[in-house]
C-alpha positions in Angstrom: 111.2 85.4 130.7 112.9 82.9 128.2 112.5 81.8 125.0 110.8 78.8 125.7 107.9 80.8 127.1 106.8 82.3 123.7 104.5 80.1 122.3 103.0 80.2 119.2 99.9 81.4 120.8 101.9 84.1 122.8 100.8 87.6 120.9 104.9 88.4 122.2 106.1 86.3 119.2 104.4 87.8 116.3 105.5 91.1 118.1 109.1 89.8 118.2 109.0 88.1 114.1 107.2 91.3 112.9 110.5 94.0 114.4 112.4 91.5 113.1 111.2 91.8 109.8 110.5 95.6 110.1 114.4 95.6 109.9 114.6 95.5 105.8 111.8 98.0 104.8 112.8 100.4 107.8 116.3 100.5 106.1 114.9 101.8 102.8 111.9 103.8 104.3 113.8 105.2 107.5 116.3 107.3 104.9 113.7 108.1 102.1 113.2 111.6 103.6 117.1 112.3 103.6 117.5 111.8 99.7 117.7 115.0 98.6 119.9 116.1 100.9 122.3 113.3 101.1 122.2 114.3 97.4 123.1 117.8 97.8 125.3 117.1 100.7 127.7 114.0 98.9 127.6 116.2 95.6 125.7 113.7 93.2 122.5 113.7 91.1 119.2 111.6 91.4 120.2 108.5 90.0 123.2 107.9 92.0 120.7 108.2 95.1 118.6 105.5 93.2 121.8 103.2 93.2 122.2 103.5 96.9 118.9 101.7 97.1 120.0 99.3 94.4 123.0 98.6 95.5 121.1 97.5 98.9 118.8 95.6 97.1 121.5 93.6 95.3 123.5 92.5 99.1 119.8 92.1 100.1 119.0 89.6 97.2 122.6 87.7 97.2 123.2 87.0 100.6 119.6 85.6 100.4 121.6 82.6 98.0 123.5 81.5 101.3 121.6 82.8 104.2 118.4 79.8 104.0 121.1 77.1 103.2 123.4 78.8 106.2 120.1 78.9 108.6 119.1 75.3 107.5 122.4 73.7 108.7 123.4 75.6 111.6 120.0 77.2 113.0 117.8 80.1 112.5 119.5 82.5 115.6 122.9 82.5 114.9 122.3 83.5 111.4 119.9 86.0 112.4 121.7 87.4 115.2 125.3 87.5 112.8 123.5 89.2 109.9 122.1 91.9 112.3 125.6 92.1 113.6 126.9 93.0 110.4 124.0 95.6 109.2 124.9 97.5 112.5 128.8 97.9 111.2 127.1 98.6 107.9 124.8 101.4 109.1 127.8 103.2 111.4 129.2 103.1 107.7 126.6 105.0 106.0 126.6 107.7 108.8 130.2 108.2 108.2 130.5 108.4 104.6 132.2 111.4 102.9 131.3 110.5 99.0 128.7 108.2 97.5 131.0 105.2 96.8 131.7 104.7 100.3 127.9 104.7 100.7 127.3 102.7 98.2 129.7 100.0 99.4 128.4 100.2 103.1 124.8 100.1 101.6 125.8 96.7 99.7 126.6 95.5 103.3 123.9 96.4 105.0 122.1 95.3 102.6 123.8 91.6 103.1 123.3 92.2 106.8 119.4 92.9 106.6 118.2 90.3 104.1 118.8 87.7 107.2 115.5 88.7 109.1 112.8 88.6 107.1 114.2 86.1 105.5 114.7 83.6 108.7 111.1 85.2 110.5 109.5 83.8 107.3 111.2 80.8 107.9 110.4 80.8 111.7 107.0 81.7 110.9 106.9 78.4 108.4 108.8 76.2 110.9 106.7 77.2 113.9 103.4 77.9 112.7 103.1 75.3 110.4 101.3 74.9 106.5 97.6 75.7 107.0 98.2 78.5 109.7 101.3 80.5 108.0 99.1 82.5 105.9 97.3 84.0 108.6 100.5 84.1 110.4 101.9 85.7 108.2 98.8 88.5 107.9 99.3 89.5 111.0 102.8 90.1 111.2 102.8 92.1 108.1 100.5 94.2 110.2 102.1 94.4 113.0 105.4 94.9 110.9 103.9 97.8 109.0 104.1 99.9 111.9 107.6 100.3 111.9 107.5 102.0 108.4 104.3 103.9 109.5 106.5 106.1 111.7 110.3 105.8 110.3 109.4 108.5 107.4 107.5 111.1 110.0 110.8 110.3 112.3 113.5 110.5 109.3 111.9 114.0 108.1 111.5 115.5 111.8 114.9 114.7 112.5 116.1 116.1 109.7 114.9 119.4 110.8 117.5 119.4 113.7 120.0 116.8 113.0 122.4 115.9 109.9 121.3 112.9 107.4 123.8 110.0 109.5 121.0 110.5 112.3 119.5 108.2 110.4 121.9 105.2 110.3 122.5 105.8 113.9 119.1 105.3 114.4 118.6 102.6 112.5 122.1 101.0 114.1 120.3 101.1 117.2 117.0 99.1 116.5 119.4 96.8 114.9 121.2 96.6 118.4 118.1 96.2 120.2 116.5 93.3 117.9 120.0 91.4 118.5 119.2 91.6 122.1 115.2 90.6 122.4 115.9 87.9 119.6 119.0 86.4 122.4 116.4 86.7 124.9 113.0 85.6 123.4 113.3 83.7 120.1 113.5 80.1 120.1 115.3 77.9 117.8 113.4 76.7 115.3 115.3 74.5 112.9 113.5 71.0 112.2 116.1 68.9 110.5 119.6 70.1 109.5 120.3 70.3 105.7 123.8 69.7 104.6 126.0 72.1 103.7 127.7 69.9 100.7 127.4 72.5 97.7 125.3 69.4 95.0 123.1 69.3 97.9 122.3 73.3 98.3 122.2 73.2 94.5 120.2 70.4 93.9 117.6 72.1 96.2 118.0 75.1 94.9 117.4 73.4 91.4 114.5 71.7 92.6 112.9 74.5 93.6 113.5 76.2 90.1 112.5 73.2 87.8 108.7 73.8 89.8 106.7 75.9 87.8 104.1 76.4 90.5 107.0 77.6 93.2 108.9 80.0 90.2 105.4 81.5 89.4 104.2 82.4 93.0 107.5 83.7 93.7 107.5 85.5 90.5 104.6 87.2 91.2 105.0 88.2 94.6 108.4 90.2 93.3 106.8 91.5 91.0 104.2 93.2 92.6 107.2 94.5 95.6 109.2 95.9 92.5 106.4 97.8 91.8 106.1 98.9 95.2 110.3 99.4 94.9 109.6 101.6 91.9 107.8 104.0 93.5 109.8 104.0 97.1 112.8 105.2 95.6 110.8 107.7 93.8 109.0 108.9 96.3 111.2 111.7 97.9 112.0 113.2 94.3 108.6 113.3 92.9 107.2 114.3 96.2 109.9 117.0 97.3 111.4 117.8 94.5 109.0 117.7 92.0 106.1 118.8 93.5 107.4 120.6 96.3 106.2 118.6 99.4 108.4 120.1 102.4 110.2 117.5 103.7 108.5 117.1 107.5 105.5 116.8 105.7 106.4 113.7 103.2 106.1 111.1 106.1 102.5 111.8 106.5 102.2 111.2 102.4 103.9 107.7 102.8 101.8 107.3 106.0 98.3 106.5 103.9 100.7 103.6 102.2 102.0 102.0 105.2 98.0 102.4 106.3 96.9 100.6 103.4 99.2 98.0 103.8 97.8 97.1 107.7 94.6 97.6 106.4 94.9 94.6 103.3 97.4 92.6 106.1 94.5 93.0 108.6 91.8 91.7 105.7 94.0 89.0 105.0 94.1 87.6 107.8 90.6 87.8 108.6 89.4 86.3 105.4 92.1 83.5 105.6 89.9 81.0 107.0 87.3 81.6 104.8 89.1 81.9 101.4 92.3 79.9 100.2 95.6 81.5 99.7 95.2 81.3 95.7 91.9 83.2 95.6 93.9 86.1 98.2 96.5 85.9 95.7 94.2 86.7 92.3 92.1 89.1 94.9 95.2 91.4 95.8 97.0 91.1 92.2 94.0 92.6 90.5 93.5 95.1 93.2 97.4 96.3 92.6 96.8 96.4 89.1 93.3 98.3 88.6 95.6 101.3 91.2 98.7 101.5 89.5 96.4 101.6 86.5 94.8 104.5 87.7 98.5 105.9 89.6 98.9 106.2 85.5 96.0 107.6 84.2 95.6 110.3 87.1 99.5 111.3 86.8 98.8 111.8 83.7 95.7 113.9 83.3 96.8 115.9 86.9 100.8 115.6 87.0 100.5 118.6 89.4 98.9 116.4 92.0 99.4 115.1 95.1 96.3 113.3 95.7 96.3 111.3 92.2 99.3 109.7 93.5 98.6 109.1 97.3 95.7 107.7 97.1 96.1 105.1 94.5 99.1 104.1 96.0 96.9 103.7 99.3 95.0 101.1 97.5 97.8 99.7 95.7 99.1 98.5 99.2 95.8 97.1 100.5 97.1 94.8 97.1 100.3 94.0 98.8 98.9 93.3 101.9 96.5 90.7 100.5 99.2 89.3 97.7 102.2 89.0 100.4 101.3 86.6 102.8 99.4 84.2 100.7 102.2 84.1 98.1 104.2 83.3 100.6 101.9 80.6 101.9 101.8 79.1 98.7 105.5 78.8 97.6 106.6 77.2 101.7 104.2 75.0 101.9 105.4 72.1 100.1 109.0 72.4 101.4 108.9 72.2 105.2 112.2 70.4 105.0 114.1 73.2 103.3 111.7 76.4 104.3 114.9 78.1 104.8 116.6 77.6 101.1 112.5 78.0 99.6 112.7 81.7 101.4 116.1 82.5 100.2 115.4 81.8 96.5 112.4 83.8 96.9 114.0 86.8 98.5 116.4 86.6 96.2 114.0 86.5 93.2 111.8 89.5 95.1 114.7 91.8 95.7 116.9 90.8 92.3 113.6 92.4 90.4 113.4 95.1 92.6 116.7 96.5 92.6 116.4 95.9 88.6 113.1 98.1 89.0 115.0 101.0 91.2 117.9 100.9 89.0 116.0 101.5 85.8 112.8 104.0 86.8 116.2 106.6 88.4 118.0 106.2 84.9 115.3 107.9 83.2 113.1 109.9 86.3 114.0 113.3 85.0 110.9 116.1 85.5 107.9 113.5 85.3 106.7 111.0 87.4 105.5 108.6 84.3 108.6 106.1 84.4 107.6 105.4 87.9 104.3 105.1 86.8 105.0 103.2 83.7 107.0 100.8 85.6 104.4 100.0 88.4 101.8 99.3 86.0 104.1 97.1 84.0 105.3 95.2 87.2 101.8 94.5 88.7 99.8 93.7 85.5 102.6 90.6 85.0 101.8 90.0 88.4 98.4 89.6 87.9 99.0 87.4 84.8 101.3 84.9 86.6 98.8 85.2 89.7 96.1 83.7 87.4 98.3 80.6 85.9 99.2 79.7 89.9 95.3 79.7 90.5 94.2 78.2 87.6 96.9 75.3 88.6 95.7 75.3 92.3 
């Protein structure tokens, strides 16, 4: 089978975009379980842990600066399948790191290497799909995508119970392995027009893109609403485990109701995209983040013994995210077919600059309460919801 056999009606391709973009969020989710021991293991505290996932976050967001001009001159693949290269070396790393600068330094590089694939499947997705049927596109690759971080916590914690925390790079150097394959094999090129490489032409689109207050406020809110989500991610294991003594083969099925959530609002979206445009999704899921981190907030902070008044806000918070992504997305490609790749950088950028900014901050001052993670998610998504409305009120 070759590449030129899956179609955009093939149910193969969204299977093949939606791994590819599983790579980022598995590299955060995957090793979740293994924070507190990596911490006890490398001798350092909470928030150096946090700055292993902000110091991801920030090769994530910068690489995104050259990887859509990089993908618009010389093709989608060979950026994808050289940035995949690289997160492999990157994850070996990890596994053999003896103190936390080495893992922060091999973090910052994997983080470079896995900002190029769901970066470039947006961009596919855009360049192949088209304007009016991205959004549902989109939908259902988030879905589809979603299982991949359904099962890496349940996997991370049960190997944990046998196996040292590098099993977890190794792992994840694997997948990464196998995606460079079955992208070779099956993914076709996709690159409309080449963009020139000249750096006042990469800056004049990337200042183009900047001066349009529609594009900056989409994009905006869409990272806001992930650094929420980022917030509470690289919480998760120390509130959870540490705080309130969750063993750790038992977190995954925890994260599993927000990975379940996050189908569930892909799978809505996508249904309902025919019937409602991507601005009304867009106000739908930003109030629906905002009413649960509201009541994440409230309940931590009547019941900061529970579980529950966590979980299952959070559960609703990512039927949000599920509904907000896609169309967000939608909205901010859709007038810039010509340079989908460069509008997808500056957004990842934008999304991961904010969350690694989020990560960075809540670990600082996460102590022996949840409520700066709380604080923070409610602050991220209720600015999310105000930019949301300025986008749809200039629809």
């Amino acid at each position: 089978m070759s590449a030129r056999h899956l179609s955009t009606d093939s149910p193969w391709l969204l299977g093949l975009l939606a791994a590819i973009v599983a790579l980022g969020p598995l590299s955060v989710d995957m090793y979740l379980p293994a924070m507190p021991s990596m911490m006890r293991a490398l001798g350092t505290d909470i928030s150096a842990m946090h700055l292993s996932i902000s110091t991801y976050l920030a090769g994530y967001a910068i690489f995104h600066l050259a990887c859509g001009p990089l993908a618009d001159r010389f093709g989608r693949k060979p950026i994808l399948t050289a940035g995949t290269a690289l997160f492999v070396v990157a994850c070996l790393g990890c596994a053999q790191s003896d103190t936390v600068g080495e893992l922060l330094i091999y973090r910052f590089l994997q983080g470079v290497g896995a900002c190029v694939g769901p970066t470039l499947a947006r961009t596919v997705t855009r360049d192949l799909f088209g304007p009016r049927r991205a959004a549902r596109a989109l939908s259902l690759i988030a879905m589809l995508m979603a299982l991949g971080p359904a099962i890496a916590p349940l996997l991370g914690g049960f190997l944990l119970l046998v196996l040292p925390w590098p099993i977890i790079f190794i792992v994840l150097a694997a997948y990464a392995l196998a995606m460079i394959v079955l992208l070779q094999t099956f993914l076709p090129e996709s690159l409309p027009e080449q963009q020139s490489l000249h750096p006042l032409n990469i800056l004049g689109n990337y200042g183009q893109l900047c001066m349009d207050v529609r594009f900056m406020s989409v994009v905006l809110a869409s990272g806001l609403v992930y650094a929420g989500l980022m917030a509470y991610l690289s919480s998760s294991s120390y509130v959870y485990m540490e705080l309130l003594g969750v063993p750790v083969q038992y977190f995954g099925f925890i994260f599993l109701t927000t990975v379940v959530g996050y189908m569930g609002g892909s799978g809505l979206s996508a249904r309902l995209a025919s019937r409602l445009d991507s601005h009304q999704m867009l106000m739908r899921g930003a109030t629906l983040c905002t009413a649960a981190a509201g009541l994440m907030w409230l309940g931590g902070s009547l019941r900061p013994d529970s579980v529950a008044v966590l979980m299952l806000p959070m559960a609703i918070y990512a039927v949000g995210m599920g509904l907000v992504y896609p169309h967000a997305l939608a909205i901010a490609l859709a007038p810039y077919p010509h340079m989908a790749g460069t509008a997808s950088s500056l957004l990842g950028f934008i999304q991961m600059g904010l969350s690694g900014l989020s990560a960075a901050l809540v670990g600082q001052v996460l102590t022996d309460s949840a409520q700066p993670m709380l604080m923070a998610m409610f602050g991220c998504t209720f600015a999310c919801l105000v930019l949301s409305r300025v986008v749809a009120r200039d629809a």
